[in-house]
N, C-alpha and C positions, 0 to 999 in steps of 0.2 A: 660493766660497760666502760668504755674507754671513752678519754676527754671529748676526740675528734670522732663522733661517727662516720663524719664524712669522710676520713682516712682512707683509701684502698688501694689496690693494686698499681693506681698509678701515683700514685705519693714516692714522693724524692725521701730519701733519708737528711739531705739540706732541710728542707720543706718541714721535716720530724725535730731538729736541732734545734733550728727556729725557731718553732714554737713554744718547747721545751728549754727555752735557752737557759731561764733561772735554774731548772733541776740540773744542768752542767755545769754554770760558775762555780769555782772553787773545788769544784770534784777532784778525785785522785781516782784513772778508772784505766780498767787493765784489757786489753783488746787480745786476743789471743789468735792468731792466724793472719798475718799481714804482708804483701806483700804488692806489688804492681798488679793493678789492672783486678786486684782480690776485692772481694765485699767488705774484707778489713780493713782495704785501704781507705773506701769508701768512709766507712765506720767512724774509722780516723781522722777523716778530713770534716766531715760534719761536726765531731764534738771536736776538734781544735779550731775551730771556729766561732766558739764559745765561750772562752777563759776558762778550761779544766785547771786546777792548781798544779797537776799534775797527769800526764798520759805517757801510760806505759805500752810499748807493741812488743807483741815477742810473736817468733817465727823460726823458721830451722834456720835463715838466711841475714845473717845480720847486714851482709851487702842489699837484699834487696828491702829491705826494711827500712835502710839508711837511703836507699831512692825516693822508698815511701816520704819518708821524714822531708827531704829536701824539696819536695814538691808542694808539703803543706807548709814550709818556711815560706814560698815565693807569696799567697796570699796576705794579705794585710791583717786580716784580723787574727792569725794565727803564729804570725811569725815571731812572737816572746812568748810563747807554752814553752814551758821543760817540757822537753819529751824524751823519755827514753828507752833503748831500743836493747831486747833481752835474746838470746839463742837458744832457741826451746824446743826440740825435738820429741815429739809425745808420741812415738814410736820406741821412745827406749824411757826406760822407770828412771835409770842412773840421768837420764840427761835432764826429766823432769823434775829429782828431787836438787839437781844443783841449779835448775831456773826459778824454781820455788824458793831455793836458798836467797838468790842475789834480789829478786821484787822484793821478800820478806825485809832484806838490807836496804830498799830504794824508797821507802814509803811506811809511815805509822799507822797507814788504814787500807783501804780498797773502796770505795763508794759505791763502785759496778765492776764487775767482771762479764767480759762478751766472750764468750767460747765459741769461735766462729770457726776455728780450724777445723778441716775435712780432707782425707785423701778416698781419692776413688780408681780402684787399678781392676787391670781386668783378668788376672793372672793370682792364683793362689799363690800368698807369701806369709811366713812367720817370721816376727820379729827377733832378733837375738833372747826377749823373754822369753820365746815359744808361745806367742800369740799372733791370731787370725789379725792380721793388719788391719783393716777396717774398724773391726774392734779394737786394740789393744789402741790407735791412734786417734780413732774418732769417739772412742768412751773412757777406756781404760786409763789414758794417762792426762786426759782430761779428771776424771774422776781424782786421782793423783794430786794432781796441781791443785785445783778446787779446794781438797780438803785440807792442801799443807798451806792454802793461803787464806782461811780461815780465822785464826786470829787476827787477821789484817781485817778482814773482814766485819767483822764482830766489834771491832776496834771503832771503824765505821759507823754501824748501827748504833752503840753506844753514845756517839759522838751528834746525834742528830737528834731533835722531837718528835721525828716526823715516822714513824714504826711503818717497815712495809719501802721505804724510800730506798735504802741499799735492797741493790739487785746483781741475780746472779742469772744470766742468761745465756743458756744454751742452744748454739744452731742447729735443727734438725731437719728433714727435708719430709713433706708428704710420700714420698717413698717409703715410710718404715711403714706404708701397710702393709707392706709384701711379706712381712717375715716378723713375728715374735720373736723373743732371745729363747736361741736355741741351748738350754741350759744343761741339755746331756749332749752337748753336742758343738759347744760356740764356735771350737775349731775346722769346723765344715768336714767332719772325718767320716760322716756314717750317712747312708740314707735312708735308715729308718728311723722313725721319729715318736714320740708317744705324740699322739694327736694335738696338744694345746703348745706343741711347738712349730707343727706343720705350716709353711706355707697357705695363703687359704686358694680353694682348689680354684682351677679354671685357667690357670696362669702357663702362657706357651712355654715348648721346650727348651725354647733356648735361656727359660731364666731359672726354671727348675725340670730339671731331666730326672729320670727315676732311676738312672744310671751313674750319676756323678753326683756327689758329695758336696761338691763347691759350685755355685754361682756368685760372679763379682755381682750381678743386682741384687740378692740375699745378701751376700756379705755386707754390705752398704748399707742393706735397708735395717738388718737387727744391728749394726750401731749407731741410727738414726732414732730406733725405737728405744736403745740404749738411753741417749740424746733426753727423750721425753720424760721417761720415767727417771733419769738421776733430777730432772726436775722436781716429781714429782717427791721423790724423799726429800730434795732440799726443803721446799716450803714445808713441808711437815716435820719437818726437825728444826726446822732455824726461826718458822714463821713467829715463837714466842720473844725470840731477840731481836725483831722487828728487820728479818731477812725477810727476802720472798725470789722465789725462783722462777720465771718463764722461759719454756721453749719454742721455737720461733722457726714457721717453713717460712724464708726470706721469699719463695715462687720462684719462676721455672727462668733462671739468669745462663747465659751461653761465658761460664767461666773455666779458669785453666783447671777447674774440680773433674771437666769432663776430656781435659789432652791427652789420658791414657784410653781412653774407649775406642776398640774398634770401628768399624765399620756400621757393621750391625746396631752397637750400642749406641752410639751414635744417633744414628736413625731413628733407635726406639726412644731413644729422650726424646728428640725431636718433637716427636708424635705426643708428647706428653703432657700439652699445654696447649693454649691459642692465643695464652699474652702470655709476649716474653719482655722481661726486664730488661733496662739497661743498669750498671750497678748501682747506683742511688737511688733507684726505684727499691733493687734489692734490700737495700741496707737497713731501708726501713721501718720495717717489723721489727728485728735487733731493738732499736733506737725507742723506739713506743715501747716496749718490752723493757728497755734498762730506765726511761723518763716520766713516762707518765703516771704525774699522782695519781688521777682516779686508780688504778692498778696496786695501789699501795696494799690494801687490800686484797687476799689472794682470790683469785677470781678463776682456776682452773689452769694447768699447766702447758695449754698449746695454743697459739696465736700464728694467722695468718693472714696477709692482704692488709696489715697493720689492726687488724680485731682478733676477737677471742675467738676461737673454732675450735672444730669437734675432732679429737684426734682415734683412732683405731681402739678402740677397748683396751686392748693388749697391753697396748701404750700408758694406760691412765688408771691400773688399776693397783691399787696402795699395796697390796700383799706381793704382786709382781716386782715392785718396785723394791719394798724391803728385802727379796728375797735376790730382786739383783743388787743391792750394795753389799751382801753378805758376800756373793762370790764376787764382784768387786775389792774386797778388803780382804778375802783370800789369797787373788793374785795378784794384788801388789803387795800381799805380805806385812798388811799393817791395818788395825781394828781403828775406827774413828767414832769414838762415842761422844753424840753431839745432842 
């Protein structure tokens, strides 16, 4: 159970800082996905509002990152944080291990890490590594980063009494019910499937056709499921060094995650909710998820509406999980024995 029961849908991510203000003093916490009008910026603005000792933002955009910055300078209670701003593009391995390089240089710990970064396109694309974008950007090179900023990490835990207080949280959306990791298959190339990767049935054509291979809402949703279950290994590998990992559906926000969708797609987010966020509402879940003591204790790897909830099986189940950081450590061509 979490501090605030009363926490929910309409809870501000300010509203989550606030309360949590002591578990931000002196922190050094790493925000991954940041830009104008993002849930990072959000993120951002809440715990610089706090005395972090240090707040790192990194994004593909070091321009729009430095907008971000300069908007939480105009505030009073925020305008002496260091903060500083990294160029992190988790669409490509090379571009992740040199942002992992220069945080590792900017800081002796990590207290929180938010993986907040998402793309959502509507068009099959592979990366220069020869991966499904969705994946390779919303798991893969998040997975990447994560594990090379680890000793920062650990460094952290070390550094506290409080076991369970460093956190590593990843954004995922209630969407990854739509699709398991497609593990003979993550590149959307085939449409036959052995059953415990399928789709579960009932779902219109236009998100899985029995003729095409790729759906952008599949591609999205298995590395959202991605998203849960790298959870799910974290806390079980780190939870003895008094890490703890939550995944976190922020609820249903109208951000620039959704500027490539069609028409159609569009529409069918739309339909996907009956409260919609504005971003500090969004931010919020993150924020309970990276602050809140009672939580120190792992308590389940999916949280929604700022509480604990029940994520898809698929999602939460430990052998699935182990069996996606192996092909994880595959394709990024590096073993993390942790």
């Amino acid at each position: 159970m979490t501090t605030f029961p009363s926490f929910g849908a309409e809870t501000s991510g300010s509203e989550v800082a606030a309360a949590f203000s002591e578990q931000v003093r002196g922190k050094h916490v790493l925000v991954v996905g940041v830009s104008p009008g993002s849930l990072g910026e959000h993120m951002a603005e809440a715990i610089a509002s706090h005395k972090p000792e240090l707040l790192l933002l990194a994004s593909r955009s070091l321009e729009k990152i430095n907008t971000v910055i300069s908007q939480i300078r105009t505030k009073e209670a925020s305008k002496n944080v260091e903060i500083r701003a990294i160029n992190l593009d988790l669409s490509s391995l090379e571009s992740v291990r040199t942002a992992a390089q220069e945080i590792n240089s900017l800081t002796p710990k990590l207290d929180v890490v938010i993986n907040n970064a998402a793309i959502n396109v509507p068009d099959r694309q592979l990366t220069k590594d020869g991966l499904e974008m969705h994946f390779a950007t919303n798991h893969i090179g998040l997975f990447l980063l994560t594990n090379l900023l680890l000793p920062k990490i650990e460094e952290a835990a070390k550094a506290t009494e409080k076991k369970g207080a460093t956190r590593i949280v990843n954004v995922t959306s209630a969407g990854h019910r739509l699709s398991p990791i497609r593990f003979s298959d993550y590149n959307f190339e085939r449409t036959e499937l052995p059953v415990d990767e399928r789709p579960p049935p009932g779902l219109p054509l236009s998100i899985v056709h029995p003729d095409k291979p790729y759906s952008s809402f599949l591609g999205y949703a298995q590395s959202k499921t991605a998203n849960i279950l790298f959870s799910v290994s974290l806390t079980e590998k780190l939870k003895g060094k008094g890490i703890v990992s939550y995944s976190v559906h922020p609820g249903s926000i109208w951000t620039g995650l959704s500027r490539n969708l069609d028409e159609e797609g569009q529409s069918m987010i739309k339909q996907t909710s009956k409260v919609w966020k504005n971003g500090d509402q969004g931010a919020a879940t993150a924020l309970v998820a990276a602050l809140d003591p009672s939580l120190d204790e792992p308590q389940g790897a999916y949280m929604s509406d700022c509480q604990l909830a029940q994520a898809a099986e698929f999602a939460i189940d430990g052998k699935v999980a182990e069996r996606l950081w192996h092909l994880s450590e595959k394709l990024v061509g590096q073993d993390f024995i942790l």
